[in-house]
N, C-alpha and C positions, 0 to 999 in steps of 0.2 A: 504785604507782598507775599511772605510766606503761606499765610493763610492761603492766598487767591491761587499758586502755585500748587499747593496742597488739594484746592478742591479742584481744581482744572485735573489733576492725577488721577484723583476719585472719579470726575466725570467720562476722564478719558476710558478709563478701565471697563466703566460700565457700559460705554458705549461699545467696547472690543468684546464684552460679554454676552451682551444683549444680540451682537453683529453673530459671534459665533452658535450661542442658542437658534438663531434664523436660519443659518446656516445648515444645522443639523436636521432642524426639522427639514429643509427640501432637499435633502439626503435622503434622511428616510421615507420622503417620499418617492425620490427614485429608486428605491429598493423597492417600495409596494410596489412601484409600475413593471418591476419586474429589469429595470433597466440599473444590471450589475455590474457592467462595466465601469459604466458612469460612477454608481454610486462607488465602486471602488478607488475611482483615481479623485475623487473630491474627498474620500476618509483618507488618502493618502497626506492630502493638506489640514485636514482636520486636527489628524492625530500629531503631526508633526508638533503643534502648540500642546495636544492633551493626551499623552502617549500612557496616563494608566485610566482615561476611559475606558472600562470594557464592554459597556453596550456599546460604544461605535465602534470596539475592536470586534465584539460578537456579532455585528451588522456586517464588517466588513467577511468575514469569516465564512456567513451562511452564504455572501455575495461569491466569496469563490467557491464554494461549496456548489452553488446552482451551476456554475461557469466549468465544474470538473477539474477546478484548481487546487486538488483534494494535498497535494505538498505547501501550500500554502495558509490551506483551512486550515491545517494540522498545527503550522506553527502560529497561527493568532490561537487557535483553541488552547494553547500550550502556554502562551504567554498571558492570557488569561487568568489558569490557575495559578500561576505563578504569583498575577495581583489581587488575587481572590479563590482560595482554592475550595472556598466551599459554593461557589456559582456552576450550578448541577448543571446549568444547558450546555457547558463547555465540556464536559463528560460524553453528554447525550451526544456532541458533535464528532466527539472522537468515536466515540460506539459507532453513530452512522457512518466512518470512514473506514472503520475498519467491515463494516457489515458488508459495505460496497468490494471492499476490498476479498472478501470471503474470508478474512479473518475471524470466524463467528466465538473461538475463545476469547478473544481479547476486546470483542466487541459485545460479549456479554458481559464481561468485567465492569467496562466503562457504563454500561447503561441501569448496571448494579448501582456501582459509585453512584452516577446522577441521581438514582431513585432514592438516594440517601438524604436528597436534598431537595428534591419535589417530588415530594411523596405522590402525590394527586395529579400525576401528568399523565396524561390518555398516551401520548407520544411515547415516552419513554417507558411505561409501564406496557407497551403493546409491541416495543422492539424486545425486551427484553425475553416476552413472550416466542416472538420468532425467530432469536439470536438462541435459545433454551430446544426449539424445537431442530435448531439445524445441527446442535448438541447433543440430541440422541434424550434429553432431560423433559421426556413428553409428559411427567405430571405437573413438574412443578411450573410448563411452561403453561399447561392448559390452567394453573391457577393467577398465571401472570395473565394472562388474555381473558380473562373471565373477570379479575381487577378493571382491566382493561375497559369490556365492552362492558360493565356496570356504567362506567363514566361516559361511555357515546355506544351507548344500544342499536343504532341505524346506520354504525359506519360496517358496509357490507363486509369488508374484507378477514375484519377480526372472529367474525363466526366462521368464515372459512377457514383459518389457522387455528378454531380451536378445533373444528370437527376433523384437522391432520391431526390434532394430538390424540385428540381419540381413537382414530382410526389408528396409530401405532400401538395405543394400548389395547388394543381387540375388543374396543365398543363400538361394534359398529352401528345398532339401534341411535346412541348416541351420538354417533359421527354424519349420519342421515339426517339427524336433527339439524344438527348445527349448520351443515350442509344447504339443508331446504332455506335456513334463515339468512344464510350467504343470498341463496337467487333470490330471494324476496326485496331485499335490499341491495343486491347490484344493480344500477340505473338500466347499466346493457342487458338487459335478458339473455341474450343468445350468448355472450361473453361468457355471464353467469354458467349457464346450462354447459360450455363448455369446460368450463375450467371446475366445476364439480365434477365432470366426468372424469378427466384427468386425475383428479385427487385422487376418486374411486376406486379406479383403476389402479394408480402406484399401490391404495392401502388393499390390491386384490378383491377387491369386490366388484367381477368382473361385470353381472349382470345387470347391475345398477349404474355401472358405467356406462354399456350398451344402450340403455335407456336415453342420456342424454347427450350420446353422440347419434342415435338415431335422430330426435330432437332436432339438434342444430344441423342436422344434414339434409332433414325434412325442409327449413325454413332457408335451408343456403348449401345448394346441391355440388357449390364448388372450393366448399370449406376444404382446404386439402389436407389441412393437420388433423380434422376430427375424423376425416377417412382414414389417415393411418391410424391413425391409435383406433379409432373401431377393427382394423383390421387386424392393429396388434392383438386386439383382448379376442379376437374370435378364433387369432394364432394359436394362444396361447389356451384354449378351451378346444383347438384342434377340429376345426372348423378349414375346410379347404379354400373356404372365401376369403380367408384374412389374407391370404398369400397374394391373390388379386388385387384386392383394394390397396395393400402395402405397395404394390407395383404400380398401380394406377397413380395414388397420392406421389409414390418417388418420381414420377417421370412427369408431374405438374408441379414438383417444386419444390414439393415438403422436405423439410431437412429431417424433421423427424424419421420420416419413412425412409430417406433414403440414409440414416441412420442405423436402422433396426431390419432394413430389407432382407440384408444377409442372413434372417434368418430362418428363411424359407430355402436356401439351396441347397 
């Protein structure tokens, strides 16, 4: 009788094992669907049985993290290290909260920390790069994003942040590079062509700016932001037209423009 007692125990357990593995996978698969809430108030019953799981503490975590529940990411990411404090993604989580946050000191720290433990991570070796560049630290960030885009060559964005680090270090040749490889690789083209000019623009290089706010104003005549900032850099080169365009852009919308208006009175 004991035996039989004994393996009914063993069966039962297996069966509340087998029940909660089933469990988690369609968890995680309402995190793929993108559907956070959900997965969150079903890890709520998960963890209650397995509270030093930390991939379903890490799932519940990114799940507030997508939802802006950035005081609650914080503390699963936190409780995390606590059960494992060498598990780098919970680093990377805190980095992204504080990045959100504009904390860009403390959010380089943390994505330091992670890179200590996934060396080889496109993700984390590409904030760190942007977390360094918001830091004023534009060499060593342009060697973090250079790590970076070795690992994903065609993700557009990271040739755009390295050709800002150039452009603060006074390469501009090289910052035109890295730049053309940004639009080559942005899906959007006219996005692309804008958001290069911008860049351009802040690292002063006003004429090359010019070029690709003419561009995206050629293919979309009622872009209102790229009218002001065209109008900015024509301001600022002393061009009586900027002062129009800035006026025109202010009075259709642009926050830009009617930012930087004031500086035509």
């Amino acid at each position: 009788m004991k035996r039989l007692r004994h393996s009914l125990a063993i069966l039962l357990l297996l069966l509340v094992l087998i029940s909660c593995r089933a469990d988690l996978i369609d968890i995680e698969q309402d995190f793929k669907n993108g559907d956070y809430a959900e997965t969150i108030d079903q890890l709520g019953a998960y963890l209650f049985f397995h509270i030093t799981d930390v991939k379903a503490l890490h799932m519940r975590a990114r799940s507030y993290e997508e939802l802006g529940q950035f005081t609650e990411a914080k503390a699963d990411y936190e409780r995390i290290i606590d059960l494992s404090p060498e598990y780098g993604l919970a680093y990377a989580g805190l980095g992204k909260i504080a990045f959100e946050a504009k904390d860009y000191k403390n959010a380089e720290l943390y994505f330091l920390r992670a890179a200590t433990f996934e060396e080889n991570n496109f993700e984390i070796l590409y904030m760190i790069g942007r977390a360094q560049l918001m830091n004023e630290k534009y060499r060593t960030a342009e060697e973090f994003l250079r790590m970076a885009k070795d690992l994903n060559p065609e993700f557009g964005k990271v040739h755009f942040y390295i050709g800002m680090t150039l452009a603060f270090q006074g390469d501009a040749l090289g910052a035109a590079a890295a730049f053309n490889s940004y639009v080559r690789y942005e899906p959007d083209h006219l996005t692309g062509r804008y958001n290069r000019g911008f860049a351009l623009m802040r690292a002063g290089y006003l004429d090359w700016a010019l070029e690709d706010f003419d561009a995206v104003l050629k293919a979309s005549p009622d872009h209102w932001d790229a009218m002001a900032k065209k109008g900015h850099c024509l301001q600022q080169m002393g061009e009586p037209e900027g002062c129009t365009l800035l006026t025109r852009a202010a009075t259709n919308g642009s926050v830009y423009a009617q930012a930087v208006e004031g500086i035509c009175s």
